[in-house]
C-alpha beads as a LAMMPS data file, in Angstrom:
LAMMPS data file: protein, C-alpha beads

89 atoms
88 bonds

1 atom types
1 bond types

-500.0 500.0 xlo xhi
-500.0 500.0 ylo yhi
-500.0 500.0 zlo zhi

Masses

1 110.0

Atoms # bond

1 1 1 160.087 -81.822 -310.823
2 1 1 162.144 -81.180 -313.993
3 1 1 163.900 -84.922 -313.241
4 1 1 160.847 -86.658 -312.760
5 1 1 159.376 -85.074 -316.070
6 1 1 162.047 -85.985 -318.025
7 1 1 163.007 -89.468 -316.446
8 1 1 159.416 -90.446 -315.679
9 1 1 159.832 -90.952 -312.351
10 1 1 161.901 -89.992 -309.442
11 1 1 166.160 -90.476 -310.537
12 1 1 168.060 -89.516 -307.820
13 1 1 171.136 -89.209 -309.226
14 1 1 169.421 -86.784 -311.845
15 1 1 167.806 -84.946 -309.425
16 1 1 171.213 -84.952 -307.824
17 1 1 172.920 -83.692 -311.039
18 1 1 170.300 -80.579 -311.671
19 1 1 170.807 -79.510 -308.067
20 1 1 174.388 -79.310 -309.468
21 1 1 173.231 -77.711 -311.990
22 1 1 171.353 -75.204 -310.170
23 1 1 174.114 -74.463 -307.566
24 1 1 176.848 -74.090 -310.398
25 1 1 175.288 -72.563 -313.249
26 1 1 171.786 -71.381 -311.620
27 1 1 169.837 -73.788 -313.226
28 1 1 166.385 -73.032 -312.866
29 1 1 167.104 -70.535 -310.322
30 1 1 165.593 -67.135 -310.923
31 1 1 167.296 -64.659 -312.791
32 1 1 169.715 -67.675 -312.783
33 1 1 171.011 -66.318 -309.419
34 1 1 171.378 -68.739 -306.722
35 1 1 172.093 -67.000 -303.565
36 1 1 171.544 -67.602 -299.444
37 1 1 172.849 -71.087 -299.925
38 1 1 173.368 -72.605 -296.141
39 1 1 176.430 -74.515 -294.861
40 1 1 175.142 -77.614 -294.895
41 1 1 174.074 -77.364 -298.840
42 1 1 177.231 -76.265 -299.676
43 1 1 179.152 -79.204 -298.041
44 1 1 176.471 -81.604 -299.944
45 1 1 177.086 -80.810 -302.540
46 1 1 180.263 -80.702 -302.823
47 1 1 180.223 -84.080 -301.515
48 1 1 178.438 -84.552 -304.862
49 1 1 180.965 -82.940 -306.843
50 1 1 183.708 -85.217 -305.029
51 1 1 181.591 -88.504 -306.481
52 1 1 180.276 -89.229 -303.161
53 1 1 176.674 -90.667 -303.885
54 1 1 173.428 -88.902 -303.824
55 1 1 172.409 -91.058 -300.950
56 1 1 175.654 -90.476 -298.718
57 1 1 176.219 -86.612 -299.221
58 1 1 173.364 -85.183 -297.223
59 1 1 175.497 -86.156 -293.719
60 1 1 173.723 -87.560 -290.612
61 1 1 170.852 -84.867 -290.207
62 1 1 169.514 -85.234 -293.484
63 1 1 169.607 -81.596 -294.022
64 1 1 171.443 -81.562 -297.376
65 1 1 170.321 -80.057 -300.747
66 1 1 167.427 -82.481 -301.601
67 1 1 165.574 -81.084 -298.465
68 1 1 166.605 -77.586 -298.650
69 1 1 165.822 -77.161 -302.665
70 1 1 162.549 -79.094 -302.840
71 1 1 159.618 -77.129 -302.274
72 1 1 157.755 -78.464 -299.610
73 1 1 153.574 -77.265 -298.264
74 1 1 153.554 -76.772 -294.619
75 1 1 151.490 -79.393 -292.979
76 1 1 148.807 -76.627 -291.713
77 1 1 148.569 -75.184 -295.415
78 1 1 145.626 -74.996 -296.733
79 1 1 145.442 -75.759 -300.389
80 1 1 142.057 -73.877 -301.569
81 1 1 138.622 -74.374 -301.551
82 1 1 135.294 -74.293 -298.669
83 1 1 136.239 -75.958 -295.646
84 1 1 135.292 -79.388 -295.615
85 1 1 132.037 -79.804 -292.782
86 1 1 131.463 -83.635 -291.732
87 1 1 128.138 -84.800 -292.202
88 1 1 126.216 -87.139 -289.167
89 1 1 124.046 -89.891 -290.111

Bonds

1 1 1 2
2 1 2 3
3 1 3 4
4 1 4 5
5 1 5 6
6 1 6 7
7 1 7 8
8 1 8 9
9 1 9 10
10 1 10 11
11 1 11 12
12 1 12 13
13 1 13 14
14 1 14 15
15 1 15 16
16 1 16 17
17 1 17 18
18 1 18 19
19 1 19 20
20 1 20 21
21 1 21 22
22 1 22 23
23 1 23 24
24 1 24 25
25 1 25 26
26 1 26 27
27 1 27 28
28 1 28 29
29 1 29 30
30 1 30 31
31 1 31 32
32 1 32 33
33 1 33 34
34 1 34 35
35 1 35 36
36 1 36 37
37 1 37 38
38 1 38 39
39 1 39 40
40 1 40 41
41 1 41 42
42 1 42 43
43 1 43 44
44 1 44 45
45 1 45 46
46 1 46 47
47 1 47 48
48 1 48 49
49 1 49 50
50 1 50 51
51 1 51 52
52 1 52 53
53 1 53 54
54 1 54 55
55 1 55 56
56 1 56 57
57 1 57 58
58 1 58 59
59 1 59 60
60 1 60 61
61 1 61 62
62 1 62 63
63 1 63 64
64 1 64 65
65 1 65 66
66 1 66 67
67 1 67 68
68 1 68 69
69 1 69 70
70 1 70 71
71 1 71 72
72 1 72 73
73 1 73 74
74 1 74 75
75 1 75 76
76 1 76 77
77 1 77 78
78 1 78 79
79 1 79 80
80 1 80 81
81 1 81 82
82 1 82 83
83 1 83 84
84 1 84 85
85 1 85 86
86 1 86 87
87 1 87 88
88 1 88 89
């Protein structure tokens, strides 16, 4: 969110750059303390670190630190509010 505020939109290789950020100097983290960082993460993002491109470091499954930083509402979530009834006419 922080990227897209201050770019406007989505930059990846901002967003890419605060997720460096947040690994190496707990950027936005709380407490600044990044901790139970998995494998996969780790070898993204030091891809990243490397110069390998935002796009490229996540690996084949897709499971790199773009998907396991971003917060993310379960499908089945329910946001607030009544239930929504459908009417018949």
């Amino acid at each position: 969110m922080a990227s897209r505020l201050e770019c406007g939109r989505f930059a990846l290789t901002d967003f890419a750059g605060k997720l460096l950020r947040w690994v190496d100097d707990g950027y936005l983290a709380v407490d600044g303390d990044v901790f139970d960082r998995g494998i996969q993460t780790a070898e993204a993002m030091s891809k990243l670190r490397d110069g390998v491109s935002p796009r490229e470091s996540g690996g084949a499954h897709f499971d790199g630190p773009a998907c396991t930083a971003a917060p993310r509402r379960p499908a089945r979530m329910k946001l607030s509010g009544p239930p929504r009834t459908q009417t018949r006419r």
